[in-house]
mmCIF file of the N, C-alpha and C atoms, coordinates in Angstrom:
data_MODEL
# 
_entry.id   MODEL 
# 
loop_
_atom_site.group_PDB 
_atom_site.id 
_atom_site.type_symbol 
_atom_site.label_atom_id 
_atom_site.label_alt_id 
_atom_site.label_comp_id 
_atom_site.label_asym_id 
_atom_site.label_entity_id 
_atom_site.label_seq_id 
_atom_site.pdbx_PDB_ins_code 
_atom_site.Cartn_x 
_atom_site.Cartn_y 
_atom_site.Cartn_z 
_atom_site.occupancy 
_atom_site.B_iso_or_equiv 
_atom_site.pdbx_formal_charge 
_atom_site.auth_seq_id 
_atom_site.auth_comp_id 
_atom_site.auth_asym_id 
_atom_site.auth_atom_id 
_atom_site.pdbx_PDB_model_num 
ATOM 1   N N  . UNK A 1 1  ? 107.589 109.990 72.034 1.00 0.00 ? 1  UNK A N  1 
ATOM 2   C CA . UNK A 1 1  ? 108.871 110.097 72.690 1.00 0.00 ? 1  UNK A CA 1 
ATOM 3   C C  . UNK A 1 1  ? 108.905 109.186 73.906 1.00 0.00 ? 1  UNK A C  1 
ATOM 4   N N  . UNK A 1 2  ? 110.475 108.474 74.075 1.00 0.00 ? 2  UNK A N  1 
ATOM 5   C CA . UNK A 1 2  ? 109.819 107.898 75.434 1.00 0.00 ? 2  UNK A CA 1 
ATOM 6   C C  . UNK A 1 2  ? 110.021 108.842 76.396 1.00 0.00 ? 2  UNK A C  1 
ATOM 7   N N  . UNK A 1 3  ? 109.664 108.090 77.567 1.00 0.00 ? 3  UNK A N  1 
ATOM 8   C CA . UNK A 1 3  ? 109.454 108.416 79.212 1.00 0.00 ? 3  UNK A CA 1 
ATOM 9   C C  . UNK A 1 3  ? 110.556 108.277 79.839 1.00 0.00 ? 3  UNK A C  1 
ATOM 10  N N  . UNK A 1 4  ? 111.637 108.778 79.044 1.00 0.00 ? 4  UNK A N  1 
ATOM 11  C CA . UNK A 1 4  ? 112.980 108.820 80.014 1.00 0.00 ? 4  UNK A CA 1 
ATOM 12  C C  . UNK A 1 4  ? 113.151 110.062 80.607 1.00 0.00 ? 4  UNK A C  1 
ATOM 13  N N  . UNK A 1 5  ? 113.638 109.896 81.564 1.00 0.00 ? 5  UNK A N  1 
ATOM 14  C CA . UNK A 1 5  ? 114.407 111.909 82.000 1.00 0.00 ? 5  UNK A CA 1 
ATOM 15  C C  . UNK A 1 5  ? 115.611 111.904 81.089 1.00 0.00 ? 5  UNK A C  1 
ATOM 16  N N  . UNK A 1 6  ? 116.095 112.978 80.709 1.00 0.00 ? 6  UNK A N  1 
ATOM 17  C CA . UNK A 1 6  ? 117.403 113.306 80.040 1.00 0.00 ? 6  UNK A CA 1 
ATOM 18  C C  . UNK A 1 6  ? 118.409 113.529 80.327 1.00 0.00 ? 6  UNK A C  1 
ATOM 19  N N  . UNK A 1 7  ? 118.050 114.028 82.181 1.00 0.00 ? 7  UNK A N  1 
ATOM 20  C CA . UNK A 1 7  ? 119.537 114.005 83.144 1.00 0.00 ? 7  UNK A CA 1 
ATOM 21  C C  . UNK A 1 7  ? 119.897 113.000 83.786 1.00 0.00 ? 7  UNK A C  1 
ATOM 22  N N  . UNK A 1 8  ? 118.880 112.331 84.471 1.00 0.00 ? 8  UNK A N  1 
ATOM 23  C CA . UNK A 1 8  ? 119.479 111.249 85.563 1.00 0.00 ? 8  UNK A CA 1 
ATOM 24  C C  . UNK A 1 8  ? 119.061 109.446 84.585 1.00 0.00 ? 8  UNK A C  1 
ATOM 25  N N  . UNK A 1 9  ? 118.224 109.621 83.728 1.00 0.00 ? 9  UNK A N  1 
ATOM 26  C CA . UNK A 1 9  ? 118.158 108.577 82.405 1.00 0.00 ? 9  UNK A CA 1 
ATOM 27  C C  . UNK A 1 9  ? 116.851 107.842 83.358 1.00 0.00 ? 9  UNK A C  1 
ATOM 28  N N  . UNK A 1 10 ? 116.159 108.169 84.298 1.00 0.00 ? 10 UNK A N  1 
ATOM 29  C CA . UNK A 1 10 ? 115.152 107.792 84.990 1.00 0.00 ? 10 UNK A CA 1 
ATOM 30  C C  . UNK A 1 10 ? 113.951 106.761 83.735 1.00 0.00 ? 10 UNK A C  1 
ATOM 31  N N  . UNK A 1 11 ? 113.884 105.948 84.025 1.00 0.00 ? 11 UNK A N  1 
ATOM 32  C CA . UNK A 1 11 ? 112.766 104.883 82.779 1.00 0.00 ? 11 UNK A CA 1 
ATOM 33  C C  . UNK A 1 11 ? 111.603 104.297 83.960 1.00 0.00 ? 11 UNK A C  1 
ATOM 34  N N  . UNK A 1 12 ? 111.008 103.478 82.709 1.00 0.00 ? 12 UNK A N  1 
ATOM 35  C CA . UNK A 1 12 ? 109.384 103.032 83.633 1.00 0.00 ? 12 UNK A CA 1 
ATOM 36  C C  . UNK A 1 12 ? 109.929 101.973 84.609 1.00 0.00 ? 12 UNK A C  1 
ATOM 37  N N  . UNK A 1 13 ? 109.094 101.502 85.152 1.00 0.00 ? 13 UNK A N  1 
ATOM 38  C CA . UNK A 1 13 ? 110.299 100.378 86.126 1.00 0.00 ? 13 UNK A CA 1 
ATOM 39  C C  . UNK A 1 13 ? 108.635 99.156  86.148 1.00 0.00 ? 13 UNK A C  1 
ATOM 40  N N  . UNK A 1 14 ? 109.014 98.244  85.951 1.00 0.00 ? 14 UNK A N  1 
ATOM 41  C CA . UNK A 1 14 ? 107.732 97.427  86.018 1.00 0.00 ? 14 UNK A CA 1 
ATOM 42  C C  . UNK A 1 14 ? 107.340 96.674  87.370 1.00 0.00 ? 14 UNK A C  1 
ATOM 43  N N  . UNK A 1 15 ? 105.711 96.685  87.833 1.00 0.00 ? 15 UNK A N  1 
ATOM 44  C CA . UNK A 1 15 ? 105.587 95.917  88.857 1.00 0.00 ? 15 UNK A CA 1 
ATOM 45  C C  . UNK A 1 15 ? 104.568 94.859  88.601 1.00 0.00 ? 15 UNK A C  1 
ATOM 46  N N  . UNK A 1 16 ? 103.574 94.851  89.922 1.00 0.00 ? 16 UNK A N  1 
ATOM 47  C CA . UNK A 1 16 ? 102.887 94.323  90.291 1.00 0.00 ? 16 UNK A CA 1 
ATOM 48  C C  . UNK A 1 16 ? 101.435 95.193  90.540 1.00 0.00 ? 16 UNK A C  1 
ATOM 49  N N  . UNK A 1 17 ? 100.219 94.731  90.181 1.00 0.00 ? 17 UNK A N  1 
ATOM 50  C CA . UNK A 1 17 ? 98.914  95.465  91.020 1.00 0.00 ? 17 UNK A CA 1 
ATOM 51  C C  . UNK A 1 17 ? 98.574  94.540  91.648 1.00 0.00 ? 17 UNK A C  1 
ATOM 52  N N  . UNK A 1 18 ? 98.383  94.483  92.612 1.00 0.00 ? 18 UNK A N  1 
ATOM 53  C CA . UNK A 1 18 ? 98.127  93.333  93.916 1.00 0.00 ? 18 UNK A CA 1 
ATOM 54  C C  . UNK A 1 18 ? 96.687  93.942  94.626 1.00 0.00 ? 18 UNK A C  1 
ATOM 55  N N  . UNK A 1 19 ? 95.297  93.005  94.246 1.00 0.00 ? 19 UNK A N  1 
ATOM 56  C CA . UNK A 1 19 ? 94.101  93.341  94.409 1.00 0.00 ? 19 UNK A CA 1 
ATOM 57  C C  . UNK A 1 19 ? 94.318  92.611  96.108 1.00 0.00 ? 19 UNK A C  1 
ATOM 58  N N  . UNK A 1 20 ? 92.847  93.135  96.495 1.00 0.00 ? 20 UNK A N  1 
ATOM 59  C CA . UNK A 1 20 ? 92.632  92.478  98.297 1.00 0.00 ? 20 UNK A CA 1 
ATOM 60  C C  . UNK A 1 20 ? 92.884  90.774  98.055 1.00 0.00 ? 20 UNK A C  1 
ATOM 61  N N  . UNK A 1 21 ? 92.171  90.315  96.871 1.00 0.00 ? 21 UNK A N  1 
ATOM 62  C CA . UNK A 1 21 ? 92.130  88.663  97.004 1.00 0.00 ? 21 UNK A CA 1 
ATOM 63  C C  . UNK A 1 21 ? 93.454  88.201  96.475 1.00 0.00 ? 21 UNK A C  1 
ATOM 64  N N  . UNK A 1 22 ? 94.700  89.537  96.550 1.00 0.00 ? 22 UNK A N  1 
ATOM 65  C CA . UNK A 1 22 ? 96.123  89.242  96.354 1.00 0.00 ? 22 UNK A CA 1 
ATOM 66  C C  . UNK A 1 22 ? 96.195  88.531  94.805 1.00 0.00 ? 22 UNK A C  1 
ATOM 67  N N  . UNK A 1 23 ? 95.258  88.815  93.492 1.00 0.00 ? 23 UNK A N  1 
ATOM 68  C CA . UNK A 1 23 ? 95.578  88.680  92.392 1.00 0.00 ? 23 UNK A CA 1 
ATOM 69  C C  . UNK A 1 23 ? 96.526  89.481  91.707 1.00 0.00 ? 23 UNK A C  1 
ATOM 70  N N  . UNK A 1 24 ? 97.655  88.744  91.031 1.00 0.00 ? 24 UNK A N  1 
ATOM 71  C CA . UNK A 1 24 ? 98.439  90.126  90.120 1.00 0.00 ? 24 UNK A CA 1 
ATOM 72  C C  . UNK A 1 24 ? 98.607  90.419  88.944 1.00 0.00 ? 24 UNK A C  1 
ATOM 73  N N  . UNK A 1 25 ? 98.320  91.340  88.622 1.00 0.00 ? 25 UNK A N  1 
ATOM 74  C CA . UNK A 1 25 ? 98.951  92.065  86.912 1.00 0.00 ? 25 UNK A CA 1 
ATOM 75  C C  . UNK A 1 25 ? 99.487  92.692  87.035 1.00 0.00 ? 25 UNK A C  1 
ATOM 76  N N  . UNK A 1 26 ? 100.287 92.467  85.672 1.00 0.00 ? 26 UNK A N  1 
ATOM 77  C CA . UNK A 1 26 ? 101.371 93.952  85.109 1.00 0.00 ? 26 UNK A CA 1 
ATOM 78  C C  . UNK A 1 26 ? 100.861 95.100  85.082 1.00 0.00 ? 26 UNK A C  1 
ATOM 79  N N  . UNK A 1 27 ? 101.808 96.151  85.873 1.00 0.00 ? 27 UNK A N  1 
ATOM 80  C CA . UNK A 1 27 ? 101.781 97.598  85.544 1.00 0.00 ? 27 UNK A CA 1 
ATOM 81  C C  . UNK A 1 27 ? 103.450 98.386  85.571 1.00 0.00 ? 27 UNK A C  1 
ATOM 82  N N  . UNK A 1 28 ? 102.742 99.323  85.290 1.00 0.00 ? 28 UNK A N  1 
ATOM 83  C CA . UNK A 1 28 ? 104.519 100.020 85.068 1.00 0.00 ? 28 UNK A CA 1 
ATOM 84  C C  . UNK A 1 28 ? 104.187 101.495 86.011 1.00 0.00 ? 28 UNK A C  1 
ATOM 85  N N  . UNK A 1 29 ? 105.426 101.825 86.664 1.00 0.00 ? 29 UNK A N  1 
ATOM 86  C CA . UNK A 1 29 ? 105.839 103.213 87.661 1.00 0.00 ? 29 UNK A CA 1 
ATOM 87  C C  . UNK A 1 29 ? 106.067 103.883 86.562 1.00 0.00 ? 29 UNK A C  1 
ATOM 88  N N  . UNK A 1 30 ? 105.636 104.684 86.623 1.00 0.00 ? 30 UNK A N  1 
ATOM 89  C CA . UNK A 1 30 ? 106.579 106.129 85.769 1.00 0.00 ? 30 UNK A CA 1 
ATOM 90  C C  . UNK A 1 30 ? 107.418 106.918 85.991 1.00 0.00 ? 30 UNK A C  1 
ATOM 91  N N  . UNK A 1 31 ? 108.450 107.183 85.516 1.00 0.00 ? 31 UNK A N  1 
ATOM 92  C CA . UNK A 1 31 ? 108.974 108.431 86.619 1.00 0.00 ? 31 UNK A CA 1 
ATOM 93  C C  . UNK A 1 31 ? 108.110 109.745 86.808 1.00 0.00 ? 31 UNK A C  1 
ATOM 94  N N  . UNK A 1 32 ? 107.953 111.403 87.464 1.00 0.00 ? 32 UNK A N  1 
ATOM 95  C CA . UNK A 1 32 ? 107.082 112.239 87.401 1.00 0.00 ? 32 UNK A CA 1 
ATOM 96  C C  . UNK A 1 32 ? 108.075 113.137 86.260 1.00 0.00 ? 32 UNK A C  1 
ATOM 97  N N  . UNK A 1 33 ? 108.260 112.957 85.230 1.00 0.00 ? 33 UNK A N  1 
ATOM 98  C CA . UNK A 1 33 ? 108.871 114.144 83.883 1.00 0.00 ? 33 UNK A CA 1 
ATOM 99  C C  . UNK A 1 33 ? 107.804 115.252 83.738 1.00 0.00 ? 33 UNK A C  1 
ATOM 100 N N  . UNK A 1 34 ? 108.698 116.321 83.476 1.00 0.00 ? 34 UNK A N  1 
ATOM 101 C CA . UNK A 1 34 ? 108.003 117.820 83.264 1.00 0.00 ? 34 UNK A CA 1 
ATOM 102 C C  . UNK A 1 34 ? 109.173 117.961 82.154 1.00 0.00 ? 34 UNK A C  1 
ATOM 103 N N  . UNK A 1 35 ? 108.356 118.631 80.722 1.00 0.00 ? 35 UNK A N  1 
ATOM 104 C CA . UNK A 1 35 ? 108.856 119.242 79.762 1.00 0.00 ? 35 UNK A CA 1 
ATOM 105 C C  . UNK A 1 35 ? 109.559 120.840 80.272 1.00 0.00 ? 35 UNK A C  1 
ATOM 106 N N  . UNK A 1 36 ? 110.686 121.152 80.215 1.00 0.00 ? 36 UNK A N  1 
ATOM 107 C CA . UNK A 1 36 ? 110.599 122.470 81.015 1.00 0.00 ? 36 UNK A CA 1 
ATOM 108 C C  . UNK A 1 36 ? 111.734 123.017 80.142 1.00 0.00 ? 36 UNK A C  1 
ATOM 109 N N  . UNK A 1 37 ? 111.846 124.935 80.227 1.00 0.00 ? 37 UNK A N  1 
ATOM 110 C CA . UNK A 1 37 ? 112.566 125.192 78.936 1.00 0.00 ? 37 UNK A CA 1 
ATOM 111 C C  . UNK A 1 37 ? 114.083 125.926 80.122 1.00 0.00 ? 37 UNK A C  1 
ATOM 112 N N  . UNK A 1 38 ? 115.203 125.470 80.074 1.00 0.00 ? 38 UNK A N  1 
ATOM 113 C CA . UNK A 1 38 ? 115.960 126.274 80.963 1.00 0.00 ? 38 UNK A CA 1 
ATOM 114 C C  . UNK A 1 38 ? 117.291 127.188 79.675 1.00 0.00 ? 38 UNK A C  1 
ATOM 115 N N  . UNK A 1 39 ? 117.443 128.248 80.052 1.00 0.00 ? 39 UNK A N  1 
ATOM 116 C CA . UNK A 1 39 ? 118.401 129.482 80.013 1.00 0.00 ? 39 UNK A CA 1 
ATOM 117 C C  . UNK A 1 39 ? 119.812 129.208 79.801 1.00 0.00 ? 39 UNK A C  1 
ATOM 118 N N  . UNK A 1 40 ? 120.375 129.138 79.007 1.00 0.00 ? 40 UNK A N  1 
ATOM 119 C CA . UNK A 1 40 ? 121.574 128.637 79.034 1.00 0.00 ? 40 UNK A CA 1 
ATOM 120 C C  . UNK A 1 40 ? 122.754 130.521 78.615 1.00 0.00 ? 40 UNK A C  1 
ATOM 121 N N  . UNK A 1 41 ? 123.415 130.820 79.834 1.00 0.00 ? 41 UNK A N  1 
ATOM 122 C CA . UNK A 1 41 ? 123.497 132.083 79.562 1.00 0.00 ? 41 UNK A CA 1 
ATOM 123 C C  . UNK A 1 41 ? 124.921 132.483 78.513 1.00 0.00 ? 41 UNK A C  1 
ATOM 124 N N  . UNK A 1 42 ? 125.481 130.872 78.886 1.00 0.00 ? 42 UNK A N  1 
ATOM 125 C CA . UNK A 1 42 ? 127.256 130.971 78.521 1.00 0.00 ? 42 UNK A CA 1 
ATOM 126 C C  . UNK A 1 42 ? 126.771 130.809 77.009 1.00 0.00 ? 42 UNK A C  1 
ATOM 127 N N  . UNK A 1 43 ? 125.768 130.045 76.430 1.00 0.00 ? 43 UNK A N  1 
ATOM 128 C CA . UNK A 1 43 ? 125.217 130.084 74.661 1.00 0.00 ? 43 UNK A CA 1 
ATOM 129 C C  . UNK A 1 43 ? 124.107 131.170 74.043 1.00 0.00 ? 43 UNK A C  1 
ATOM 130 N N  . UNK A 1 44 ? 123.856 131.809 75.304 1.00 0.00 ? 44 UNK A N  1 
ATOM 131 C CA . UNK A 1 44 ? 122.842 132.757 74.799 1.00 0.00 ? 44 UNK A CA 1 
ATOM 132 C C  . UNK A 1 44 ? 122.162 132.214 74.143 1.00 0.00 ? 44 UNK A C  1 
ATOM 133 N N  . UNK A 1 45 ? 121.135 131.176 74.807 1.00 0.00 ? 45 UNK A N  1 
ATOM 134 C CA . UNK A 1 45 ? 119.912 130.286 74.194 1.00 0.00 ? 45 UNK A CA 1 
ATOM 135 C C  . UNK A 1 45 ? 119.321 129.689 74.963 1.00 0.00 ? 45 UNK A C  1 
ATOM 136 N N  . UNK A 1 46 ? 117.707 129.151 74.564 1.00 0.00 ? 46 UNK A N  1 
ATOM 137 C CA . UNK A 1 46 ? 117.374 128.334 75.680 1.00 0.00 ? 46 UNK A CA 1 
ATOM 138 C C  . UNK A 1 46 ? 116.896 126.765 74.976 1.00 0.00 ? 46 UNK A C  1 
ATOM 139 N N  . UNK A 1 47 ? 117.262 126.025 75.910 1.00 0.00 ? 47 UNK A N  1 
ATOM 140 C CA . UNK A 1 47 ? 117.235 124.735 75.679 1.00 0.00 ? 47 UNK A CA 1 
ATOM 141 C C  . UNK A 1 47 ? 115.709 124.086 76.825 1.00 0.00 ? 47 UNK A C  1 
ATOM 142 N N  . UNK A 1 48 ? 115.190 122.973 75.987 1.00 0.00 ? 48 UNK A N  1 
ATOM 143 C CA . UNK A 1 48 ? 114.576 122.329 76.642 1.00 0.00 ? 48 UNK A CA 1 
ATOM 144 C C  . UNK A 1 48 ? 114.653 120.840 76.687 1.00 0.00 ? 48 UNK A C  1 
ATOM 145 N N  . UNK A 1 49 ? 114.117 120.475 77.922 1.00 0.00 ? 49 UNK A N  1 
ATOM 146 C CA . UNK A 1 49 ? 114.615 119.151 78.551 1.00 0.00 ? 49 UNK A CA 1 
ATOM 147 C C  . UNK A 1 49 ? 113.785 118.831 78.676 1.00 0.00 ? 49 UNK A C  1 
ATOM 148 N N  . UNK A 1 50 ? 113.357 117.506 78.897 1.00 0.00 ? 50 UNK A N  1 
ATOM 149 C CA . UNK A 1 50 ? 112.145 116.040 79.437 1.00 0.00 ? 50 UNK A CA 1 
ATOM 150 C C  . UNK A 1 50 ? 113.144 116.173 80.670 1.00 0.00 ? 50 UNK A C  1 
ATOM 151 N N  . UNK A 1 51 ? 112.829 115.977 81.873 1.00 0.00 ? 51 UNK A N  1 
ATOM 152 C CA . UNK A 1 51 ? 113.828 115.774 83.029 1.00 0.00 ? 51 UNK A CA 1 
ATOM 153 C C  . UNK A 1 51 ? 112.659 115.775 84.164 1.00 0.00 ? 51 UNK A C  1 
ATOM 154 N N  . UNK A 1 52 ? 112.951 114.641 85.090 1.00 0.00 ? 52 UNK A N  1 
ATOM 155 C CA . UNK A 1 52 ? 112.217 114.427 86.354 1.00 0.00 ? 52 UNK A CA 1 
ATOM 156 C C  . UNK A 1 52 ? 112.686 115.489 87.061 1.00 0.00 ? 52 UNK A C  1 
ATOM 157 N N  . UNK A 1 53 ? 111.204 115.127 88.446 1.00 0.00 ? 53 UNK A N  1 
ATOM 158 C CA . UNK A 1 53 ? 111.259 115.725 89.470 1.00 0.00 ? 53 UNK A CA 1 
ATOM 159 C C  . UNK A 1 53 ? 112.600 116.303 90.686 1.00 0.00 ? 53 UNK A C  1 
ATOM 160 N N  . UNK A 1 54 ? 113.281 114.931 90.202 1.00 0.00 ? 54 UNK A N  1 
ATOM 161 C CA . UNK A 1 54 ? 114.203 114.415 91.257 1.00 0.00 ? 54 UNK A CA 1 
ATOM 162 C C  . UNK A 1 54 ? 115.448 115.826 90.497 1.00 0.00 ? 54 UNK A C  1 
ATOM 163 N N  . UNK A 1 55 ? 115.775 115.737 88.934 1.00 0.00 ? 55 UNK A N  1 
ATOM 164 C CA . UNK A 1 55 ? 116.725 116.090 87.842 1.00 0.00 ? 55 UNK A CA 1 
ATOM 165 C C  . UNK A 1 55 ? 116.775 117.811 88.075 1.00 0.00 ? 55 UNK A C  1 
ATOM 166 N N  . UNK A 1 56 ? 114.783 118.375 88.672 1.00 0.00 ? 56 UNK A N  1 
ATOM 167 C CA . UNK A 1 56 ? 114.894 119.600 88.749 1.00 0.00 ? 56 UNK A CA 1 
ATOM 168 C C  . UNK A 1 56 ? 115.571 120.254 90.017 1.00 0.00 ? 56 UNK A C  1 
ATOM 169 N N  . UNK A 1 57 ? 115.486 119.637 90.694 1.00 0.00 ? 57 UNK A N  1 
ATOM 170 C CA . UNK A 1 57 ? 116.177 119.703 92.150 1.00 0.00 ? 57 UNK A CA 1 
ATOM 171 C C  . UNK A 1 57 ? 117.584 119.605 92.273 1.00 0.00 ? 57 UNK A C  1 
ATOM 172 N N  . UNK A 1 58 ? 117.938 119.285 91.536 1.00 0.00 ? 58 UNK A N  1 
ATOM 173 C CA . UNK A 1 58 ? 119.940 118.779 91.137 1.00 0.00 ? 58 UNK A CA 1 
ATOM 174 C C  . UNK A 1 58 ? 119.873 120.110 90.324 1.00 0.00 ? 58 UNK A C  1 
ATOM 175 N N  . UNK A 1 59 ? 119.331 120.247 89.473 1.00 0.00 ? 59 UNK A N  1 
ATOM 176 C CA . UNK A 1 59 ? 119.242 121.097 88.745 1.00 0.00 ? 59 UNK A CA 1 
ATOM 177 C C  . UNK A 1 59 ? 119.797 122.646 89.890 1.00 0.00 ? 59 UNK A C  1 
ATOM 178 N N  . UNK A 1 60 ? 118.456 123.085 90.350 1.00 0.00 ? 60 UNK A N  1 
ATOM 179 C CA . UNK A 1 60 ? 118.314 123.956 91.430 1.00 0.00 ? 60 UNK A CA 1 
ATOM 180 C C  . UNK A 1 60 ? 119.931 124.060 92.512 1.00 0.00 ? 60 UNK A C  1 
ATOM 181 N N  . UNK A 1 61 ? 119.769 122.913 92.762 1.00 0.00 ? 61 UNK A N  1 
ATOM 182 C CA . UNK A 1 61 ? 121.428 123.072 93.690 1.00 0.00 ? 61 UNK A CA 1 
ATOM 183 C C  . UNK A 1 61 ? 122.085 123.026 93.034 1.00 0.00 ? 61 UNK A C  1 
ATOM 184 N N  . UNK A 1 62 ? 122.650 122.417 91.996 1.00 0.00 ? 62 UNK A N  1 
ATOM 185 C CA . UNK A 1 62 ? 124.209 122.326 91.592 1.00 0.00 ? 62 UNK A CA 1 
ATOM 186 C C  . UNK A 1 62 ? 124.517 123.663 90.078 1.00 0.00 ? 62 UNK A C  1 
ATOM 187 N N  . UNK A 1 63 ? 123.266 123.852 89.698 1.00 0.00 ? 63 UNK A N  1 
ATOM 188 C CA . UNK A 1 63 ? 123.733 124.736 88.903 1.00 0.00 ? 63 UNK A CA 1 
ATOM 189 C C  . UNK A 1 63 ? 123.348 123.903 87.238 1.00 0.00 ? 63 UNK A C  1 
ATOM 190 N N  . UNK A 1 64 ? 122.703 124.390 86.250 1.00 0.00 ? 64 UNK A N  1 
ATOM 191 C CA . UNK A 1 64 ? 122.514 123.680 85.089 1.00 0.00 ? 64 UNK A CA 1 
ATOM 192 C C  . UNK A 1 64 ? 123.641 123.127 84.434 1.00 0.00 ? 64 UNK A C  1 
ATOM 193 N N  . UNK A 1 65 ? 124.324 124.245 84.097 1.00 0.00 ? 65 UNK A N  1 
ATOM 194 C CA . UNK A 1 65 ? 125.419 123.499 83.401 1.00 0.00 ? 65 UNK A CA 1 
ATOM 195 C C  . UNK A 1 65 ? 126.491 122.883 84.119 1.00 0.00 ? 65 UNK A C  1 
ATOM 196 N N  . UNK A 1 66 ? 126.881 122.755 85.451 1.00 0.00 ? 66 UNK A N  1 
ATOM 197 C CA . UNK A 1 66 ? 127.416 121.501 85.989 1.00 0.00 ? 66 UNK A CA 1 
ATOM 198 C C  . UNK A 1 66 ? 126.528 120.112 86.348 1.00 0.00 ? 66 UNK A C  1 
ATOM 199 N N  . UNK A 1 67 ? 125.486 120.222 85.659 1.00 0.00 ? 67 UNK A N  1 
ATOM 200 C CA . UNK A 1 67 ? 124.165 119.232 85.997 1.00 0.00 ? 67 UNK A CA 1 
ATOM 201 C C  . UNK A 1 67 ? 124.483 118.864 84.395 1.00 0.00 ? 67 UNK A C  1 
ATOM 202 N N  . UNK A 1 68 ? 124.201 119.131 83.629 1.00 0.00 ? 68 UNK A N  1 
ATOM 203 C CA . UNK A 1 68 ? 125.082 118.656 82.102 1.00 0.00 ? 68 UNK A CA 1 
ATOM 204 C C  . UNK A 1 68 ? 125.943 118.235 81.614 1.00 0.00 ? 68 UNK A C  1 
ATOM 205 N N  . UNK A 1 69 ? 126.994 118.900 82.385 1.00 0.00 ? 69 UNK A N  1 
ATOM 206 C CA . UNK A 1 69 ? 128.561 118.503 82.094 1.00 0.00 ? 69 UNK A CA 1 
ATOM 207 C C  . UNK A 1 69 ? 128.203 116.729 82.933 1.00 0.00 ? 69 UNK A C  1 
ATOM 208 N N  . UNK A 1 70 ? 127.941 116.844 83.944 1.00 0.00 ? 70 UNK A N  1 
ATOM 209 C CA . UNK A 1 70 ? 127.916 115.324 84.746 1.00 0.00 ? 70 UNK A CA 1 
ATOM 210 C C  . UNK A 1 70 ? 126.977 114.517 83.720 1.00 0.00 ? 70 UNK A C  1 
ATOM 211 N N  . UNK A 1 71 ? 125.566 114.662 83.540 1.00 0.00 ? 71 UNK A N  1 
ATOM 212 C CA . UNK A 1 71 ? 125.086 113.516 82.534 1.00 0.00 ? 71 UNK A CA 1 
ATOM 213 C C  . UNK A 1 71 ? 125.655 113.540 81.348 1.00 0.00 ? 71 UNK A C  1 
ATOM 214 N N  . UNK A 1 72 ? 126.584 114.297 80.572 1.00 0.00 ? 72 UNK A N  1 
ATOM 215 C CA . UNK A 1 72 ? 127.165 114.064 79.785 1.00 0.00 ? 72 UNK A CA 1 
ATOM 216 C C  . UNK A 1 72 ? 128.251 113.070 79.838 1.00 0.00 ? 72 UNK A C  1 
ATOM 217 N N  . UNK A 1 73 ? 128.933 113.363 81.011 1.00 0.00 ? 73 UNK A N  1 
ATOM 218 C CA . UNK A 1 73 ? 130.065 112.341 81.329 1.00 0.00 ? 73 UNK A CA 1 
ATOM 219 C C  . UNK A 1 73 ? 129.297 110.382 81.635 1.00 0.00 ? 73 UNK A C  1 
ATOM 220 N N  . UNK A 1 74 ? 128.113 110.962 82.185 1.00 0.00 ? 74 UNK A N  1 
ATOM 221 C CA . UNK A 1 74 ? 127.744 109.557 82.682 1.00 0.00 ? 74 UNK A CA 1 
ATOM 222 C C  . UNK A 1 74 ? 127.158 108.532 80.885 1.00 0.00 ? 74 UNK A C  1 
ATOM 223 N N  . UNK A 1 75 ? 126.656 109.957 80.281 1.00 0.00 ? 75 UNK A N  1 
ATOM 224 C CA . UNK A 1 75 ? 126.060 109.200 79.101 1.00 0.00 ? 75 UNK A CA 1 
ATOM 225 C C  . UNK A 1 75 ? 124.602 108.994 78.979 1.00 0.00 ? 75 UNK A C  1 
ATOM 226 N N  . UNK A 1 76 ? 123.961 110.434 80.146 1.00 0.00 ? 76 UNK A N  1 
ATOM 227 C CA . UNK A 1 76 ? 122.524 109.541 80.164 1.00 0.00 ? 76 UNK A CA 1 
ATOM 228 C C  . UNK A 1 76 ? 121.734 111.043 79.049 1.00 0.00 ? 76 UNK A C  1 
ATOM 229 N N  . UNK A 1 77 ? 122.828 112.244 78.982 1.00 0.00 ? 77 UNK A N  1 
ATOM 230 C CA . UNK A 1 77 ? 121.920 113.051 78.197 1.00 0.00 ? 77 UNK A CA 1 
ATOM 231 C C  . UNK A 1 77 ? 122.444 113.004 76.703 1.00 0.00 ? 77 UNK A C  1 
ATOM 232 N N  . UNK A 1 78 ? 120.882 113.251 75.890 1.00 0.00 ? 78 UNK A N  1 
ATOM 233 C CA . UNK A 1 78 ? 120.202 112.606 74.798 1.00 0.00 ? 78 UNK A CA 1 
ATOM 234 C C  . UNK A 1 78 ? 120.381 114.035 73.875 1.00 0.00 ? 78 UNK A C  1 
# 
């Protein structure tokens, strides 16, 4: 599966490893994703998500299913 989040569409982002003698290679950031299972009470079911760190915290304040309804509108949930 990839390494996307499912709410905010978070992907790898590519850099640099920059040694002391300032040599560089490719590497890639990850975002921090947690598989996590959330409650959905209005379907009487539970659903699970790939969703970052950042996604659980939106999550937490705004409420799940107005955190859905918005990546739905944006197009980033899968």
């Amino acid at each position: 599966m990839a390494r996307v989040c499912q709410v905010t569409g978070k992907r790898p982002v590519s850099g640099n490893n920059v040694s002391h003698a300032n040599n560089k290679t490719k590497r890639k950031f990850y975002p921090n994703l947690q598989k996590k299972r959330f409650y959905l009470p209005e379907e009487d079911r539970w659903i699970t998500l790939k969703v970052s760190t950042q996604a659980l915290r939106t999550i937490n304040k705004n409420g799940l299913l107005n955190t859905l309804k918005k990546a739905a509108q944006k197009g980033t949930l899968s």
